[in-house]
N, C-alpha and C positions, 0 to 999 in steps of 0.2 A: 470673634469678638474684637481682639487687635489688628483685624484683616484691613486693613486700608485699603487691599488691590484687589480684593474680594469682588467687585465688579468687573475689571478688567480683564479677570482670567488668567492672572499671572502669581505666580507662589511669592511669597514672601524672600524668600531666594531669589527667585528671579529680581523680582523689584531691586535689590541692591545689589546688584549685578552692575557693573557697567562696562561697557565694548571696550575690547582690549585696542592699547594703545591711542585710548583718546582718552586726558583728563575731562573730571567734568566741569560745566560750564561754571559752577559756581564760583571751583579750585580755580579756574583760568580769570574769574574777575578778580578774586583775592591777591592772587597776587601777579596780575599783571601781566599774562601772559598774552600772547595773541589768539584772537578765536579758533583760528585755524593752522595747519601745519603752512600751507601755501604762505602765509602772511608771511611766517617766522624763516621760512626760507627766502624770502623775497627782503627779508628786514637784514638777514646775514651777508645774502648777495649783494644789496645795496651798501652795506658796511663796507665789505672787501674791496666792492669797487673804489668805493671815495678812500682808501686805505693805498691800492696800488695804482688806479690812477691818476690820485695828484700828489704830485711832491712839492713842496715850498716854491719853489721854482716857477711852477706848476701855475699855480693861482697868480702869478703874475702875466703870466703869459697869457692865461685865462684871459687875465684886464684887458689886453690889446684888440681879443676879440672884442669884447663889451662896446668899446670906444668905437671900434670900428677903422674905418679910412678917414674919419674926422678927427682924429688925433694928428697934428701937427708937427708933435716932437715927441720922442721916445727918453723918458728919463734913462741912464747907465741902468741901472739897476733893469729895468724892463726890456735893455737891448740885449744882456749878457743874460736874463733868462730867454729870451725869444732865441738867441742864440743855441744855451744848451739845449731849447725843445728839439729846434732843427736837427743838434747833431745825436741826439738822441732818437727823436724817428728814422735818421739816415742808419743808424749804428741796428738796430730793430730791423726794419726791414731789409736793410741790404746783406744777403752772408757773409761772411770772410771771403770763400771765394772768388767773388765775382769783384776782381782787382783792381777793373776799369773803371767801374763806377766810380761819380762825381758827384763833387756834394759843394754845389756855390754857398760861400757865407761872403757876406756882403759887414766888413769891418766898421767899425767907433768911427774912423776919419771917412768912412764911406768907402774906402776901396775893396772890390770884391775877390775873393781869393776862393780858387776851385781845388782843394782837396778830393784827390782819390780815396777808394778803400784801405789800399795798400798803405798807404803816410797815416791814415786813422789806424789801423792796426800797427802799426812798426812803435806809434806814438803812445797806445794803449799799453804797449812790452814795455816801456819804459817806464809807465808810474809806478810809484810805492804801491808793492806788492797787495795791499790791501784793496786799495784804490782800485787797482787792475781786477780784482777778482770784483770788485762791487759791478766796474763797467761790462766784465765777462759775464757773472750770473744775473744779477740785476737788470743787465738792459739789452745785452745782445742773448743770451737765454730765455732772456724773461721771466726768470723766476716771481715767488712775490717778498716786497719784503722782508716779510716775518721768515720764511724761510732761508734767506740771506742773510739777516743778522744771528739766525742759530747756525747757519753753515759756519760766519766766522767767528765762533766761542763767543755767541751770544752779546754781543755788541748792540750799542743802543741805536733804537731808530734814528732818535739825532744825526747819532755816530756816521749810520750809514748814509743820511741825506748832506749833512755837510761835506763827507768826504766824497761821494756823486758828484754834487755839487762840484767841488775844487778838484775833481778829474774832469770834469766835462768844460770848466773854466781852462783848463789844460790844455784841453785840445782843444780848444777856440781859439786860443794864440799861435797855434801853428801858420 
C-alpha cells in the first residue's frame, strides 16, 4: 500500500539504501559539494598548486612573462624578484654537490656576476639560522610550505615568505 518501489522490484530497504562511499546527489547540491570525487581532488590539487608554486615574489616575476620582450625597463622591484626566481631554480635544481656549477646573474648596474654552487652554499651557512633552514627545506628540498612552517614551531606563511624572500635578497648581493 506504501510500496512506492513496488514496480521496480526493489524492497523498501533496498530503496534507501545508498552505495557506500558516495553522498547523495541531493546532499551534494545542499551544500556545495562537488559532484564528483575526481573534481574535489582536482579542486585540492589545484589549491596546493597555486599555494607552493607562487610566492609573492612569484607573481611578479610572472609579470615579466605577461609583458614579454616588449617591456623596456625592469622596475627594482621586478629585477630583484626575477632575480630570486633565478637563484631559486639554480638552488632547486642543482645539488650541493655538483660544486662547479654556474649560475650567471646579470646585476642593478648591468654587470654580470657568475656564482658557483659552492659560494651559494658557503653563503646559505651563513644566514640566520631560520632563514637557512627556510632555503634548506623550502627550496633546495622542496618541501611544501605548510610543512615548513610547522617544521619551524609553526610560524606564519608571511613569516616564511618574507624571510625567503630576504635570504634569497642575500644571495643576490653576493
Amino acid at each position: 500500500m506504501w510500496d512506492h518501489n513496488a514496480g521496480q522490484g526493489t524492497t523498501p530497504q533496498q530503496a534507501n539504501q545508498r552505495p557506500i562511499n558516495r553522498p547523495r546527489a541531493d546532499a551534494d547540491a545542499a551544500q556545495g559539494q562537488p559532484d564528483t570525487l575526481e573534481q574535489e581532488e582536482e579542486r585540492d590539487a589545484a589549491a596546493a598548486h597555486a599555494l607552493d608554486a607562487l610566492t609573492a615574489d612569484d607573481a611578479a616575476y610572472a609579470a615579466l612573462g605577461v609583458r614579454g620582450s616588449a617591456a623596456t625597463s625592469l622596475t627594482e622591484a621586478m629585477r630583484r624578484a626575477q632575480t630570486r626566481a633565478l637563484i631559486r631554480e639554480f638552488l632547486r635544481a642543482v645539488p650541493r654537490g655538483e660544486e662547479s656549477a654556474v649560475l650567471p646573474l646579470v646585476r642593478a648596474d648591468g654587470v654580470t656576476r657568475l656564482l658557483t654552487r659552492v659560494q651559494l652554499t658557503t653563503a646559505i651557512d651563513r644566514l640566520r639560522p631560520r632563514q637557512r633552514q627556510i632555503v634548506r627545506l623550502g627550496i633546495e628540498e622542496r618541501w611544501p610550505r605548510q610543512k615548513v612552517c610547522a617544521y619551524l614551531r609553526g610560524i606564519s606563511m608571511k613569516t616564511l615568505e618574507r624571510d625567503q624572500a630576504e635570504a634569497l635578497d642575500i644571495l643576490a648581493q653576493l
